[in-house]
C-alpha positions, 0 to 999 in steps of 0.5 A, a space after each residue: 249521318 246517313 240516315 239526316 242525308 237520306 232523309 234531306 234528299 227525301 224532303 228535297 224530293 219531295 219538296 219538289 214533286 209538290 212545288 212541280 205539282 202545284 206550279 201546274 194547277 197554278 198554270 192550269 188555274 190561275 184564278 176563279 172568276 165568272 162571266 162578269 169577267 167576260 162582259 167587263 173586258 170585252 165590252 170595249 171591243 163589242 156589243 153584247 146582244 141578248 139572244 133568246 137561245 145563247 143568252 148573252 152573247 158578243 159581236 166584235 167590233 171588226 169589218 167584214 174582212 174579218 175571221 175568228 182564228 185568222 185575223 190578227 194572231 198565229 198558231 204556235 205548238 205548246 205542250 198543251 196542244 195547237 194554241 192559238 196566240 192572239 194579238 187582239 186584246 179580247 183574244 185570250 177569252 173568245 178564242 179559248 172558250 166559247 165557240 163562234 157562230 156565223 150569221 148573215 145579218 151579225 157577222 161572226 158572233 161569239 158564245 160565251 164558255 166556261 170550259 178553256 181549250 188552246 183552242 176551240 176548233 176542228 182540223 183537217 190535215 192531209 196531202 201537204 195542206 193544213 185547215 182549220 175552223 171554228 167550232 160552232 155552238 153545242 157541236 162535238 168536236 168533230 164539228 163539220 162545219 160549212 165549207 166556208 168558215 175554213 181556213 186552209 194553208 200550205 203546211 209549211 205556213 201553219 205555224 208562220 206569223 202571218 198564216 191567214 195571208 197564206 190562204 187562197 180564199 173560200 172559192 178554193 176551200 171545196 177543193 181542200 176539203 175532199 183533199 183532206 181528213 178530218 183530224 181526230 186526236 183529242 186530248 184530256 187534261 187531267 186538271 180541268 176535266 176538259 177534252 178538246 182536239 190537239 190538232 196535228 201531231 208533231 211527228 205527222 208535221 215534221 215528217 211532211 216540213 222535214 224540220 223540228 216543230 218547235 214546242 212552247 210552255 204555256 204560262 198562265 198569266 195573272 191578268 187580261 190582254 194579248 197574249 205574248 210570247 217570251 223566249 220559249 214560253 206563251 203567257 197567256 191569261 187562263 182563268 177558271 170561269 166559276 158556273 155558281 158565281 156569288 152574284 149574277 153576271 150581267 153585261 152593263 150595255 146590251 141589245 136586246 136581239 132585233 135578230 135571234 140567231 139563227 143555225 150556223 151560216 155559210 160565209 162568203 164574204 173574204 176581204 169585204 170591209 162593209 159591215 154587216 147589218 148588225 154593225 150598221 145598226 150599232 153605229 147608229 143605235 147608241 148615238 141616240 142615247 148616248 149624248 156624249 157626242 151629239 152635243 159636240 156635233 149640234 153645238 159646232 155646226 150651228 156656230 157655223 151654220 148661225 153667221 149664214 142664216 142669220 145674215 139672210 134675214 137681215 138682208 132681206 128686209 132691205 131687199 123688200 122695203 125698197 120694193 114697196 117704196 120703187 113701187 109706191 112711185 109706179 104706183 103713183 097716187 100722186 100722180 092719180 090725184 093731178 088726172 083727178 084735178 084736170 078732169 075734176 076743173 072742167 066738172 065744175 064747167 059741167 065736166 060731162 060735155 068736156 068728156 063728151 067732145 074726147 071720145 069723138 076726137 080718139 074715133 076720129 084719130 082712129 078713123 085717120 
């Protein structure tokens, strides 16, 4: 009886060290796609562009006002680090691999990656305030990049659902910068071989808020879309991007680049809604061969444009006929005729000396 119990209680064990371990390779890698997945769903929010370095790489369709790891989201600490939860539906794929690059004629454009992260970027921390950056393509992860593409808070605000409002702007970050350190506290997860940076510690926050950080699971979830937030969890979709994909990813639409990209740029523009080159070459390129609009437009407006021109046509004629008939009676070939009748009686009386008697007659009026 011992010897069942004993063994009962050693199955149970177990059975549970291997549903625990395989519920974290199920969380750490849900599924196994290619970058055919990245092109497809992101598509609708962006246009890729065939860059001669980066290859395939995409460009969101946002204003100027726009930042990578700021606009449209909030950080959270999970058990897997300081992650960043996005309300943008494209926000689980560009904001947890690849890296992000800024240039003056594309705007913030994104690489893509086959390794995920909470979140690509570098830290900086220290004198109460917190700061972070997006890492910029082929850089380590003590990235030092332009002062401009910082985003810096007070420490109270780095984990308030509407931190990027917290930020003073790129005038102050110079400032911010030489008050703070660059964080270094990497860490490596042991199912996906992939090391990144953890961000602030724990301790090192609640020592300087003087209150608990909360710390959230993260769950992987089964399909693309914004990432959520249900009790003390983070869903979020975590696939395995494969790097010997049975087919060739390719995107269905993209540029070719009229611009490669060039180094990482500074960015200077905060709170600007004109888009940058790139984008006002978007919104004109496709209306070429996509015909789906054009007709809608050309159709309506010459239905409208028709009653004005026509009309013109037709009330122009009856302005030009009466013309040459008020015309005809000034002209009066009537009225040439009767002069020619008068002069043309005398000439069978031998016209020439009734003529003659005129002239004298208007020389001698003109001599009155």
């Amino acid at each position: 009886m011992k010897k069942s119990m004993s063994r009962l209680m050693l199955i149970s064990l177990l059975s549970l060290l291997f549903i625990g371990n395989t519920a974290e390779k199920v969380r750490a890698q849900d599924v196994d796609v290619s970058f055919q997945t990245f092109y497809d769903n992101l598509a609708p929010y962006g246009q890729w562009v065939n860059d001669p370095t980066y290859g395939q790489v995409w460009v969101p369709n946002e204003e100027g006002n726009f930042r990578p790891y700021g606009s449209r989201g909030h950080w959270v600490m999970t058990d897997l680090g300081n992650t960043w939860v996005s309300d943008d539906p494209w926000g689980w794929a560009c904001y947890h691999y690849g890296r992000w690059t800024y240039d003056n004629y594309y705007g913030w454009v994104w690489i893509p990656g086959y390794d995920w992260a909470p979140a690509w970027v570098s830290w900086r921390y220290g004198g109460g305030y917190c700061g972070w950056a997006p890492l910029g393509p082929g850089e380590g992860l003590g990235f030092n990049c332009p002062d401009t593409w910082w985003i810096f808070v007070d420490a109270n605000y780095i984990y308030a659902p509407d931190c990027f409002n917290h930020w003073s702007g790129v005038a102050y970050n110079p400032d911010f910068v030489r008050r703070t350190n660059l964080v270094s506290n990497y860490n490596y997860d042991g199912h996906t071989h992939v090391q990144y940076n953890f961000g602030p510690r724990r301790e090192d926050l609640e020592r300087d808020l003087h209150h608990p950080v909360q710390i959230y699971r993260f769950n992987g979830s089964g399909r693309a879309g914004a990432a959520s937030i249900t009790g003390q969890s983070v869903n979020m979709y975590r696939p395995a991007i494969s790097r010997n994909p049975v087919n060739e990813p390719r995107p269905n639409n993209s540029f070719p680049a009229s611009h490669p990209l060039t180094q990482p740029q500074q960015h200077n523009n905060i709170n600007n809604n004109r888009p940058a080159g790139f984008r006002q070459e978007v919104q004109t390129r496709p209306l070429q061969p996509t015909n789906n609009r054009q007709p809608v437009m050309n159709n309506s407006q010459p239905i409208h444009q028709q009653p004005q021109v026509q009309p013109q046509p037709q009330r122009q004629p009856p302005q030009v006929q009466p013309q040459p008939q008020r015309q005809q009676p000034q002209v009066q070939p009537q009225r040439q005729e009767p002069a020619r009748q008068q002069q043309a009686q005398p000439q069978p009386q031998h016209g020439a000396p009734v003529r003659q008697p005129e002239p004298p007659a208007r020389q001698e009026g003109g001599r009155r």
